[in-house]
Wavefront OBJ file of the C-alpha trace (Angstrom):
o trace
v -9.837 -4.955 -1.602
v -7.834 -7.895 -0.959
v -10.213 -10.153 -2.086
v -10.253 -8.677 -5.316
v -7.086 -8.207 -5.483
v -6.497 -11.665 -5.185
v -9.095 -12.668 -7.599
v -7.559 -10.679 -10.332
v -4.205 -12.657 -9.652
v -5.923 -15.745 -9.805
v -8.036 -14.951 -12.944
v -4.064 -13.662 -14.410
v -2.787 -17.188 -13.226
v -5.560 -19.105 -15.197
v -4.685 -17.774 -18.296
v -0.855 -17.830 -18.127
v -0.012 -13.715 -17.462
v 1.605 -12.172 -15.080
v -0.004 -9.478 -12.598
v 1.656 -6.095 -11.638
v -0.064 -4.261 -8.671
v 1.142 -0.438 -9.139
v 0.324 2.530 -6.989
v 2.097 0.696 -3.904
v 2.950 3.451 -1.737
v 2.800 1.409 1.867
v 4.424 -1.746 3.429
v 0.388 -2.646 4.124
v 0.126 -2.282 0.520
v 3.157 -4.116 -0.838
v 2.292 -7.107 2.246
v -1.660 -7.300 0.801
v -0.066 -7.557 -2.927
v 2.286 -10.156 -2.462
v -0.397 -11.894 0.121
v -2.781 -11.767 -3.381
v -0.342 -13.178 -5.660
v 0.821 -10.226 -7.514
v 4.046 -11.397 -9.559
v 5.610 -7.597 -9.780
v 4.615 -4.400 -8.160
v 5.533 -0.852 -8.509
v 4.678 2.551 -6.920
v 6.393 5.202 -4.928
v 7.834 2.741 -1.836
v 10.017 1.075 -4.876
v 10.728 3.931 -6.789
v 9.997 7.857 -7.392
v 9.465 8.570 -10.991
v 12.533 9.030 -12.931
v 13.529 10.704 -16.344
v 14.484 7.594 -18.962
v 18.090 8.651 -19.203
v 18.713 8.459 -15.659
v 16.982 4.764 -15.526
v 19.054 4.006 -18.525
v 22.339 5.335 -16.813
v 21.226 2.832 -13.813
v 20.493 0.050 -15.839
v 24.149 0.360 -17.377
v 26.037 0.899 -14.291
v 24.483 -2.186 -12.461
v 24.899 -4.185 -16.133
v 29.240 -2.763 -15.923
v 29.005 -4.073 -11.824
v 27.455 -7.544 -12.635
v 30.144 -7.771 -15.112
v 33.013 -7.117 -13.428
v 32.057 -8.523 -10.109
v 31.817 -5.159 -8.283
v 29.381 -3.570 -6.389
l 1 2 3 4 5 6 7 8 9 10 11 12 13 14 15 16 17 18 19 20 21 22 23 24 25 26 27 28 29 30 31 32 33 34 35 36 37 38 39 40 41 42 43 44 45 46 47 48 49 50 51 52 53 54 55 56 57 58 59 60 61 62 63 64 65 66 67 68 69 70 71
């Protein structure tokens, strides 16, 4: 799997896009990405699933906090 994985990051590097490994639910996982050259990944060890307003509401608050300077 890694070997594929890797391959598909290559064959993404070649022609200039960027890869996103999703489904990452382990550290194994997430280590084997990142070992392939995955540019992003996503999956539950990141982040449950959440409704758009709440992401929206979080994307606000940490816009206000890089704003102001506070955390």
């Amino acid at each position: 799997a890694l070997e594929l994985a890797s391959e598909l990051c290559n064959l993404g590097r070649r022609f200039n896009l960027r890869t996103v490994g999703v489904g990452v639910e382990t550290e194994a996982q997430l280590n084997a990405l990142l070992q392939a050259g995955c540019n992003e990944v996503q999956g539950y060890l990141l982040s449950m699933p959440v409704p758009l307003e709440d992401f929206q509401s979080f994307l606000r608050q940490r816009f206000l906090q890089s704003k102001t300077g506070t955390q």
